[in-house]
C-alpha positions as CSV (number, residue, x, y, z in Angstrom):
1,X,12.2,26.6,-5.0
2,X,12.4,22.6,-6.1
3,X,11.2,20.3,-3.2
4,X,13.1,18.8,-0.6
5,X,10.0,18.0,0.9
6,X,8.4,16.2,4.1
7,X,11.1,16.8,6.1
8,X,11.8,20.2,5.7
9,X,8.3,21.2,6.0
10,X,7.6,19.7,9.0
11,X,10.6,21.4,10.7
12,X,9.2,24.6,8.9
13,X,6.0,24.3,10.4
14,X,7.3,23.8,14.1
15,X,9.4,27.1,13.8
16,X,5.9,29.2,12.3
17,X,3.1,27.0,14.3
18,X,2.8,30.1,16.8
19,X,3.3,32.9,14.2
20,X,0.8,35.6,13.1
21,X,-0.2,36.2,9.1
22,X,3.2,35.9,7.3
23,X,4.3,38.0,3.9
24,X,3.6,36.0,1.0
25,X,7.1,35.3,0.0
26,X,7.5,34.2,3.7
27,X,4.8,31.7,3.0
28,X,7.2,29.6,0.2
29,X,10.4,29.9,2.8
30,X,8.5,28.6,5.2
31,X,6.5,25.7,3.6
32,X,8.5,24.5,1.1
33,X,6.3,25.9,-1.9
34,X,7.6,27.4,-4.9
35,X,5.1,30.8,-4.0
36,X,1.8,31.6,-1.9
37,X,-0.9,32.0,-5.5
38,X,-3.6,34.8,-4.0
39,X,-7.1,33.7,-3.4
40,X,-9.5,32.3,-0.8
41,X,-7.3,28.7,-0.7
42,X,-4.2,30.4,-0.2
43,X,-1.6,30.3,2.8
44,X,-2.6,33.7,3.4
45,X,-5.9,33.4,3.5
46,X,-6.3,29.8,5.5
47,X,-3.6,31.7,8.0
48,X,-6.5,34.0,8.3
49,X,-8.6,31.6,9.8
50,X,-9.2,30.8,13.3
51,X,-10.1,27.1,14.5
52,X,-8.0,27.3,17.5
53,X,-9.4,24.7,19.8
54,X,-11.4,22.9,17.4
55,X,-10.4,19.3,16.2
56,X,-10.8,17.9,13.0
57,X,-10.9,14.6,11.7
58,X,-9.7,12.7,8.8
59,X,-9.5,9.5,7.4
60,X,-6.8,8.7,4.4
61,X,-5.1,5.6,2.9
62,X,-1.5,4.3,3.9
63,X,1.5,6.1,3.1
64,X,2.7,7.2,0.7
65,X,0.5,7.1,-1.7
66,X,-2.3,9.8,-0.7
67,X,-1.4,9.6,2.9
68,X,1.7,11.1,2.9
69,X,0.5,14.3,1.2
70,X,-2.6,14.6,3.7
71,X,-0.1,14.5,6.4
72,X,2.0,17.2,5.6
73,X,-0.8,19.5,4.5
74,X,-2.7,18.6,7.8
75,X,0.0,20.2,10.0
76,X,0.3,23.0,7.7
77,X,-3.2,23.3,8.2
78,X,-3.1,22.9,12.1
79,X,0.3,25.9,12.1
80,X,-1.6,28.4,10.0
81,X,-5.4,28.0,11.9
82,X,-4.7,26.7,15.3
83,X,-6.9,23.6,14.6
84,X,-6.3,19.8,16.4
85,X,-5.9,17.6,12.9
86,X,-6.7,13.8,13.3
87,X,-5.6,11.9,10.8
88,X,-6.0,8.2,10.4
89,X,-4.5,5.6,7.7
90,X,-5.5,2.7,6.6
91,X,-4.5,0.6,3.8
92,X,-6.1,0.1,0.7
93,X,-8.0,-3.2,1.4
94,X,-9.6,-2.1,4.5
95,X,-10.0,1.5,3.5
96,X,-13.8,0.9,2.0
97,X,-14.9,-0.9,5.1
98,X,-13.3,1.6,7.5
99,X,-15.2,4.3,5.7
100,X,-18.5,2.8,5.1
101,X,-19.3,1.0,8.4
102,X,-19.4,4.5,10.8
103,X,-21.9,5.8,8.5
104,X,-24.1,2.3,8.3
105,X,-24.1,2.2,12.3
106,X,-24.7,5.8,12.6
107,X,-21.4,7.5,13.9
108,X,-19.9,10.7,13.3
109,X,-16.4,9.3,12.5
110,X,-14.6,11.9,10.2
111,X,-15.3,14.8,8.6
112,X,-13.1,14.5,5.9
113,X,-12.4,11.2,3.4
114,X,-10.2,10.8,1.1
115,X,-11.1,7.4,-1.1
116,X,-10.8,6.1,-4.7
117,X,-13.6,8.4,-6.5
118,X,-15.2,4.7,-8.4
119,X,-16.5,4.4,-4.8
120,X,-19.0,7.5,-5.4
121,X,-22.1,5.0,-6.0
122,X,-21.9,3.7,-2.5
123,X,-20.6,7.0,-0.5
124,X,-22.5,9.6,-2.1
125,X,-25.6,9.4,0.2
126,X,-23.4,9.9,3.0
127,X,-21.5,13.0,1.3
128,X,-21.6,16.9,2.0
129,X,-22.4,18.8,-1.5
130,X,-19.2,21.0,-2.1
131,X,-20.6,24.8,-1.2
132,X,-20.8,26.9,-4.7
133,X,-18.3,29.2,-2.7
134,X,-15.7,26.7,-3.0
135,X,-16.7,25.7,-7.3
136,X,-15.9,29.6,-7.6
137,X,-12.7,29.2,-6.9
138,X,-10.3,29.5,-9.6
139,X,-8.8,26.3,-8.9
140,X,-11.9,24.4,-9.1
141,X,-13.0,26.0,-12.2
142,X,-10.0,24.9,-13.5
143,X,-10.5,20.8,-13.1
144,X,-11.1,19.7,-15.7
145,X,-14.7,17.6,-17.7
146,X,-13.8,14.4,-16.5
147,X,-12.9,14.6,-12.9
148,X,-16.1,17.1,-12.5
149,X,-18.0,14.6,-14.2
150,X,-16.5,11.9,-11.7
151,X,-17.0,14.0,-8.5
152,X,-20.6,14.3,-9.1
153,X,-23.7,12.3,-8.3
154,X,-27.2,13.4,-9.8
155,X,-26.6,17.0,-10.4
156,X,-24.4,17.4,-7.2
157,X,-20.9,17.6,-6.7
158,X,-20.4,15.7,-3.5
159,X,-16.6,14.5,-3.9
160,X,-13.7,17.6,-4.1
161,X,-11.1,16.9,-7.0
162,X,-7.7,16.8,-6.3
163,X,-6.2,14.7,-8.1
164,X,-6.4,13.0,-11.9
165,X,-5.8,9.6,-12.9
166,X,-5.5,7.6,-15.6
167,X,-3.2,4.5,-17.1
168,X,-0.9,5.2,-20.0
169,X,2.7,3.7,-21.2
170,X,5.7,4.6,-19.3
171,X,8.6,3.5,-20.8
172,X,12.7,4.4,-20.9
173,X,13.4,6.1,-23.9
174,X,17.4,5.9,-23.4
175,X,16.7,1.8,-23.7
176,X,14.5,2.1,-27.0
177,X,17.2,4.0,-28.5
178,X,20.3,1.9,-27.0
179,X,22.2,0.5,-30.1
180,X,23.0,-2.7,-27.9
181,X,19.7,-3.0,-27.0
182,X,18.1,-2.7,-30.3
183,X,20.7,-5.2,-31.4
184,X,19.7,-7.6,-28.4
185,X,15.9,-7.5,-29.6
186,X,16.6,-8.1,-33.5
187,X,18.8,-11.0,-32.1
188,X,16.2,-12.5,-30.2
189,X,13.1,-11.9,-32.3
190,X,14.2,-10.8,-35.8
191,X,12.4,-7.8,-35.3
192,X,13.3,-3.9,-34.6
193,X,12.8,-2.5,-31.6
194,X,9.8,-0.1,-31.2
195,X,7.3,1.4,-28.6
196,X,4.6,-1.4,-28.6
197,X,1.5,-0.9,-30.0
198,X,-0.1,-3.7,-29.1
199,X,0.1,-6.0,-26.1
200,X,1.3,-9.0,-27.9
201,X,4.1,-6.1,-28.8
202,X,4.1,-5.5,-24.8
203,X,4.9,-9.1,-23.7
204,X,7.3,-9.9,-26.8
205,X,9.6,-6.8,-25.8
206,X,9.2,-7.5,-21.8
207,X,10.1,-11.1,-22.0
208,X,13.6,-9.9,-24.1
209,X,14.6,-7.4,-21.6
210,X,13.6,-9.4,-18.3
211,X,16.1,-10.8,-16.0
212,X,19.5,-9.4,-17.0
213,X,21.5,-6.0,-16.6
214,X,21.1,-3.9,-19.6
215,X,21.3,-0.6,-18.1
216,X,25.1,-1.7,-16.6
217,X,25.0,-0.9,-13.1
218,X,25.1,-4.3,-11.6
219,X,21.7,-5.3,-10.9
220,X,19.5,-7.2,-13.1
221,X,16.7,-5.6,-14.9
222,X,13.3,-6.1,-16.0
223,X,10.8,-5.7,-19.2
224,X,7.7,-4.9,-16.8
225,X,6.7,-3.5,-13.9
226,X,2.8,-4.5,-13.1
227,X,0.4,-3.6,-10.4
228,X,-0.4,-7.6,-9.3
229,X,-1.3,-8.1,-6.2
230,X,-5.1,-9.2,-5.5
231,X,-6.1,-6.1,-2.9
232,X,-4.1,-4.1,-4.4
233,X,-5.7,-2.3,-7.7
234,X,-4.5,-5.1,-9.9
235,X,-8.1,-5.4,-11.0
236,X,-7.3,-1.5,-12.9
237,X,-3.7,-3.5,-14.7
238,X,-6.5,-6.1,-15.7
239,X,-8.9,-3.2,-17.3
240,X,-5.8,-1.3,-18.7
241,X,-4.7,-4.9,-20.2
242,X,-8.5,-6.0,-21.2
243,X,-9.7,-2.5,-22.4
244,X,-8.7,-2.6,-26.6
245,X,-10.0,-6.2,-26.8
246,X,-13.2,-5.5,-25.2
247,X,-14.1,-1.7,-26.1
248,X,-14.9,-2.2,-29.8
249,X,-15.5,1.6,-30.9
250,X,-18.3,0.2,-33.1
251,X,-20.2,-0.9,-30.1
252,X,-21.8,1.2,-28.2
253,X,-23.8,0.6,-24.6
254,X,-21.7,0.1,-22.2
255,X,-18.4,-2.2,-21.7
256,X,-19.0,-3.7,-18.4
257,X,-22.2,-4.7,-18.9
258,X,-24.8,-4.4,-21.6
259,X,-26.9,-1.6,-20.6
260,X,-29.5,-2.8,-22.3
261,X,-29.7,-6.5,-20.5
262,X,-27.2,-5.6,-17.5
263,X,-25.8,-9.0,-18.8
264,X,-21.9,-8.7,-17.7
265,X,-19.3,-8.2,-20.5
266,X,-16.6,-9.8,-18.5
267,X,-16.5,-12.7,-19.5
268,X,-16.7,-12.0,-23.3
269,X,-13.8,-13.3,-25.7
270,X,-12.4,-9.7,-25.6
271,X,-12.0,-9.7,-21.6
272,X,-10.4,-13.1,-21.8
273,X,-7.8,-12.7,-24.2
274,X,-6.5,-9.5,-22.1
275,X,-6.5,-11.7,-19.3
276,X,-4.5,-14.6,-21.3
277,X,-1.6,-12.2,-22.0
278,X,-1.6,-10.9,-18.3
279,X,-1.1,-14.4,-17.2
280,X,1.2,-15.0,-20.3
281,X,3.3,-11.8,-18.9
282,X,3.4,-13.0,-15.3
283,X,6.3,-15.8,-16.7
284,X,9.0,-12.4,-17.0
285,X,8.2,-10.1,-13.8
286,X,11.0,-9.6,-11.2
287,X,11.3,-12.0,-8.4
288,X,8.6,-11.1,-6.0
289,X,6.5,-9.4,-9.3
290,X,3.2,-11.6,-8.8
291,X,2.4,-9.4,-5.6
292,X,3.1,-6.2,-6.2
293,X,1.3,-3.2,-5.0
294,X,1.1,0.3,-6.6
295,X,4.6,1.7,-4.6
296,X,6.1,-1.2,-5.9
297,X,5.2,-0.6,-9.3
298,X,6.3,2.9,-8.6
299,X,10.0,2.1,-6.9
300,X,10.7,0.0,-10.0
301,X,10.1,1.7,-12.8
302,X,10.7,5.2,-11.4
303,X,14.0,3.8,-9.8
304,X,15.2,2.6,-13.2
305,X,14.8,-1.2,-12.9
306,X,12.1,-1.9,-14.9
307,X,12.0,-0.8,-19.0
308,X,7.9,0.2,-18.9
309,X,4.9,0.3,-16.8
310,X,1.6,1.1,-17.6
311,X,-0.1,2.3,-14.8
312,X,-0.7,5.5,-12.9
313,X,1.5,9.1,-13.5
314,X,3.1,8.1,-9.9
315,X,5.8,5.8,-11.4
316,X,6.7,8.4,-14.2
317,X,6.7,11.2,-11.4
318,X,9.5,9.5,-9.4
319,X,11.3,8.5,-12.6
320,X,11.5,12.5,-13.1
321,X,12.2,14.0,-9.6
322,X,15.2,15.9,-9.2
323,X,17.6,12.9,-7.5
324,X,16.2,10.4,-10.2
325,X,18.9,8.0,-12.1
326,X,16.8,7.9,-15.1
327,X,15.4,11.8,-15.0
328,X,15.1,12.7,-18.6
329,X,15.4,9.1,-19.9
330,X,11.4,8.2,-19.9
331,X,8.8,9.2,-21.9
332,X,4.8,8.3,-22.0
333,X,2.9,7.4,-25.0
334,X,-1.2,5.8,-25.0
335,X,-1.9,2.0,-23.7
336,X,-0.8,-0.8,-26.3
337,X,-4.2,-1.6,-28.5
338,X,-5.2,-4.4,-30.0
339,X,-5.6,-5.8,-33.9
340,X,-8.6,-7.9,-33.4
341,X,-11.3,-6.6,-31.3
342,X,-14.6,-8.4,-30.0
343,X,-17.9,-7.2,-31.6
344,X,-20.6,-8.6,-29.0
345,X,-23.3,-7.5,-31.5
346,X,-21.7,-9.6,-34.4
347,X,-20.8,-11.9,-31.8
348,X,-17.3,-12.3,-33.7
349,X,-13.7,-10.3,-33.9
350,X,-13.6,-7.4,-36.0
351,X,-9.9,-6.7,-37.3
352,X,-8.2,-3.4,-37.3
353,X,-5.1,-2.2,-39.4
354,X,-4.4,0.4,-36.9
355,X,-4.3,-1.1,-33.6
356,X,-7.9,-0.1,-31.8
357,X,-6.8,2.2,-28.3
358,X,-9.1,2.3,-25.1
359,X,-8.0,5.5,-23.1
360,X,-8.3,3.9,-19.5
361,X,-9.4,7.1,-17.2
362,X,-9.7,5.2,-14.1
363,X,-11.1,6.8,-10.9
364,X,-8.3,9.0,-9.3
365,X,-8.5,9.9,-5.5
366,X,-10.7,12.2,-4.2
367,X,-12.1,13.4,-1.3
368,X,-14.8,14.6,0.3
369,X,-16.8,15.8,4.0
370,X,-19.4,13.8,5.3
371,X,-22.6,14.9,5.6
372,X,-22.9,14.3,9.5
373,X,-19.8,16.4,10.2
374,X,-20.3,19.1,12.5
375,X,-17.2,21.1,11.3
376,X,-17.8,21.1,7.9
377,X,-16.4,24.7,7.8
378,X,-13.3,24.0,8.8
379,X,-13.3,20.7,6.8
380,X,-14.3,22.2,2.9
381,X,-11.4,24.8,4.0
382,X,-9.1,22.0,5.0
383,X,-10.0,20.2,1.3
384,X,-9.6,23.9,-0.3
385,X,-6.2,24.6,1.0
386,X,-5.2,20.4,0.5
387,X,-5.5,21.1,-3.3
388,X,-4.9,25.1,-3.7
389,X,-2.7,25.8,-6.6
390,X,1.1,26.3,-4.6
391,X,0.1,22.8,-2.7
392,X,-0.6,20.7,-5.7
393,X,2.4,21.9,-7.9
394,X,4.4,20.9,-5.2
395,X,2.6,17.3,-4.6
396,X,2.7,17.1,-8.3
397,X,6.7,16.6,-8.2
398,X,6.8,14.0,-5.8
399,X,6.1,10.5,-7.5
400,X,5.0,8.6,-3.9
401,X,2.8,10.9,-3.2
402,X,-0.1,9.6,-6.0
403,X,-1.3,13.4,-6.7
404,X,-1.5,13.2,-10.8
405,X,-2.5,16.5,-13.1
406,X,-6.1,17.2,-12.9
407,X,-6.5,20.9,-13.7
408,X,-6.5,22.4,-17.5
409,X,-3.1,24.4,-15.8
410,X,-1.5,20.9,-15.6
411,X,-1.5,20.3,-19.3
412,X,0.8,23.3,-20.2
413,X,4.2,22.0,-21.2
414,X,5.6,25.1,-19.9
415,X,4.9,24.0,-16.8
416,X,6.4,20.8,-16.4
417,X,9.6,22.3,-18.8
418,X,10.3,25.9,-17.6
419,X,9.2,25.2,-13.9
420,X,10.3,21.6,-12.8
421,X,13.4,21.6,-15.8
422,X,11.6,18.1,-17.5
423,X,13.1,17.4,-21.1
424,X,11.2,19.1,-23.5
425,X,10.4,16.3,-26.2
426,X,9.9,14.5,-22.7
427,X,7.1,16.6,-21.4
428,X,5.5,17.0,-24.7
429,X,4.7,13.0,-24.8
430,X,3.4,13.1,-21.1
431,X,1.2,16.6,-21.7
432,X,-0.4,14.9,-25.1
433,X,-0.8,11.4,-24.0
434,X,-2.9,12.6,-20.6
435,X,-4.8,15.6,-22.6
436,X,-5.5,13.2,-25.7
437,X,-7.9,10.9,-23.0
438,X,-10.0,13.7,-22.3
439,X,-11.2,14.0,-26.1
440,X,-10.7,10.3,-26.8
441,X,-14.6,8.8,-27.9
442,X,-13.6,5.2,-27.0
443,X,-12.8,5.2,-23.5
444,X,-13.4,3.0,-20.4
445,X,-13.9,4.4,-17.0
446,X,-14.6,2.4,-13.5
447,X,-17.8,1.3,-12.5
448,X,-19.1,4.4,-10.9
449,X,-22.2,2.2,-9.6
450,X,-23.6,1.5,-6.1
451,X,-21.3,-1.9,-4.9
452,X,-18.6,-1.1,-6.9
453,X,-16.5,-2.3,-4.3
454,X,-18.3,-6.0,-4.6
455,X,-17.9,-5.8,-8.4
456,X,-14.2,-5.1,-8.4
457,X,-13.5,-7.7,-5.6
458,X,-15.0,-10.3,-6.9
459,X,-12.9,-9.0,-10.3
460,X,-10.0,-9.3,-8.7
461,X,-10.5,-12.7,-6.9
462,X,-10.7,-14.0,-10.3
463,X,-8.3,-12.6,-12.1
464,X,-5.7,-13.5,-9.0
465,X,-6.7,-17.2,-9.7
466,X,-6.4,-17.3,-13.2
467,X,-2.6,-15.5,-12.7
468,X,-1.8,-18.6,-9.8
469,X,-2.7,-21.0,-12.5
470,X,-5.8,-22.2,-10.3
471,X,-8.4,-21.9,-13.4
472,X,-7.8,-21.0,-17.0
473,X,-8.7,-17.2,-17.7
474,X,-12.4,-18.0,-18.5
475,X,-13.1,-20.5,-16.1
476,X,-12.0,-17.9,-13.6
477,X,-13.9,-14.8,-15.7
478,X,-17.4,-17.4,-15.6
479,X,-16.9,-17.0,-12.2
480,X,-16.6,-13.1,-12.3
481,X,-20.0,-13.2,-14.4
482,X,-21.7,-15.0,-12.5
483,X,-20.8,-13.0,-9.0
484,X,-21.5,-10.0,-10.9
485,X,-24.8,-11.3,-11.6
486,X,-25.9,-11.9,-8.5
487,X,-24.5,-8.3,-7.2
488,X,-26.7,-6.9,-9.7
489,X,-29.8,-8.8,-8.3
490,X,-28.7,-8.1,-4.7
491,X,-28.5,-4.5,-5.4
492,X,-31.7,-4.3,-8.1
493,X,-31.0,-4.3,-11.8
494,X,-32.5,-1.2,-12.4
495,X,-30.5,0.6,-9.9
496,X,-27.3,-0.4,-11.0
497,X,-28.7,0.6,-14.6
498,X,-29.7,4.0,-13.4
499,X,-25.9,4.5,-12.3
500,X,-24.5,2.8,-15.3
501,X,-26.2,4.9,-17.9
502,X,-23.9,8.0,-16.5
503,X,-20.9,5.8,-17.5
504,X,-21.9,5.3,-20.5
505,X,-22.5,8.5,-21.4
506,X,-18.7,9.6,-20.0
507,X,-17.2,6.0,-22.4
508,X,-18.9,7.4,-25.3
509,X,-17.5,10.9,-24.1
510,X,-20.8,12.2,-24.8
């Protein structure tokens, strides 16, 4: 069964909320799955359970993204066990604080978070270690390296995978191989049209194919669609822009910082230039395009009005659910690189032929059960039955919903061609761009350091004031370095090291 999703299931779930243990194959009639997969995450076996008269409660982001998905699984959850589900969302910019300050002042808020995973450095003292009852379970031995590497803090695992993320190139396939549209571009820049390599390559092909209609249905299109606004994650379309300018693979020790010196790296010519063609880029994005959030990026390049993005899978998911305009007409490749690369130890640009790539793997959502929860139970099998394998196939179609592949079962074409009907040339580009990051030995991944939040708001504020034109791009990324500074002495250098050395170590995929 393909999804027809939220609605459905919620009408599903008030016609089996007072029902005993169904059949398996009652299990996908009822809930919208494509079938119940045995084991101790199952519907079955969650139906099993009995928390009738117990309340449990949550705390997510905004929806859609994330908070959509915990919705619908939370009455699911409350039908099959009888449990009262809480859940409460927040959006993005408050979601750190709303988290953090119950725990600082001592309350029992929630017993279960879900949270961007680079917050692990500040949240992990507060955090429930996952029971080795729930690692047993064939879905959690299936994540894969990096997002058990990212849930884990010391030689814990304290956050629960359920999702994967990372920033690639999404672009319309139907456009690059348009005869009028490769016409347009030799027209305009002498040149033939091809996926970019670089980001110079980026902006030259998104300044052709901005602000007129060249898919013909009326509307005027765009060449980009870019995560912008200030609270909004634009500081990861900054990394993802930054990244092959600033990770030279001849320089080890850290791209952030030196881990060496903890002297910040943001500043560095490499960082700069990225920021130079973000604000060079910001002259072609749709009206409204200088404040977008994440959905927006998602409704405009999955809904076919933008040619590329270069953010997270969610865009590329809606772009290839079943009611999609442009389904079968996108494909994924790596980020753009770069052809000159900064070399802090030289202290000068080292050229490449081939254009140098930075795999971006950036955070992902997790979640997780506090520490000071007095239903942690209930809450590990809440976070167990979120992500068991019939759940997550099915959040996996739905582009709003931010769930991206984070098992080794996600990176079978078979799955994404024989099950969900994707183009097969299609889901080969998707499958080997994501799986390529995991092996990739020049790769950047967030700050997973206590006061990551700091860091990356202070990255942001200066990023947003180089893109409104209020400082040049390293006026505003002196700024960064020296707020980052003083973070690192408010916090203690040598704790911030301490954390910093275990990103190192996942950069230089060691």
């Amino acid at each position: 069964m393909k999804l027809a999703r939220t609605a459905c299931i919620v009408s599903a779930i008030a016609m089996v909320a007072s029902s005993t243990a169904l059949a398996q194959t009652d299990y996908a009639a009822a809930y919208g799955i494509d079938e119940d997969v045995p084991g101790v995450c199952s519907y079955e076996s969650i139906d099993a359970k009995d928390y009738s008269g117990r309340q449990l409660n949550i705390i997510t982001h905004a929806v859609p993204v994330i908070g959509e998905p915990t919705d619908v699984h939370a009455r699911q959850f409350e039908a099959l066990t009888g449990a009262k589900v809480s859940v409460v969302h927040v959006p993005f910019g408050d979601l750190f604080q709303r988290i953090l300050i119950p725990f600082q002042t001592g309350q029992n808020a929630y017993d279960v978070l879900f949270y961007p995973s680079l917050w692990i450095g500040d949240l992990n003292q507060y955090l429930a270690e996952v029971p080795q009852a729930y690692q047993e379970t064939a879905g959690f031995k299936d994540v894969t390296r990096n997002y058990i590497d990212v849930a884990t803090w010391g030689d814990a695992i304290v956050q629960y995978p359920m999702d994967g993320d990372r920033h690639y190139l999404k672009f319309r396939s139907d456009i690059f191989a348009n005869a009028d549209a490769i016409a347009r571009f030799k027209e305009a820049t002498g040149k033939g049209l091809a996926i970019p390599t670089t980001w110079e390559d980026y902006n030259e092909i998104a300044h052709v194919f901005s602000g007129w209609d060249w898919d013909g249905d009326g509307n005027l299109n765009y060449g980009s669609a870019e995560v912008t606004k200030r609270d909004d994650l634009m500081f990861s379309a900054f990394i993802s822009r930054a990244a092959p300018y600033a990770r030279n693979p001849n320089v080890k020790g850290g791209f952030f910082f030196d881990l060496e010196t903890m002297t910040p790296q943001i500043n560095n010519p490499g960082f700069v230039k990225g920021l130079e063609l973000f604000v060079e880029a910001s002259k072609d994005w749709a009206p409204g395009g200088a404040n977008w959030g994440l959905g927006d990026e998602i409704f405009s390049f999955g809904g076919g009005q933008a040619l590329m993005s270069y953010s997270w899978d969610d865009a590329f998911v809606q772009a290839q659910q079943e009611d999609s305009p442009i389904r079968n007409k996108v494909a994924a490749a790596p980020l753009p690189g770069a052809k000159q690369v900064w070399n802090r130890d030289s202290g000068a640009w080292d050229s490449f032929e081939e254009p140098n790539r930075a795999a971006y793997v950036t955070w992902g959502w997790t979640s997780a059960v506090s520490n000071r929860s007095q239903s942690q139970d209930m809450a590990f099998d809440f976070l167990c039955f979120f992500s068991n394998e019939a759940n997550t196939l099915a959040d996996l179609q739905v582009g709003r919903y931010g769930v991206n592949p984070y098992r080794n079962a996600h990176f079978d074409t078979a799955l994404w061609t024989d099950r969900l009907g994707w183009d097969a040339e299609l889901a080969k580009s998707y499958v080997e761009t994501l799986s390529g990051m995991d092996d990739s030995e020049n790769r950047v991944f967030d700050l997973l350091v206590p006061g990551v939040n700091q860091f990356m708001t202070a990255l942001a504020t200066g990023v947003a004031a180089a893109l409104a034109e209020q400082q040049t791009p390293q006026e505003a990324l002196d700024s960064v370095a020296a707020e980052w500074t003083s973070i690192v002495d408010r916090i203690g250098v040598d704790t911030v090291r301490d954390a910093y050395a275990g990103v190192v170590a996942l950069e230089d995929n060691l």
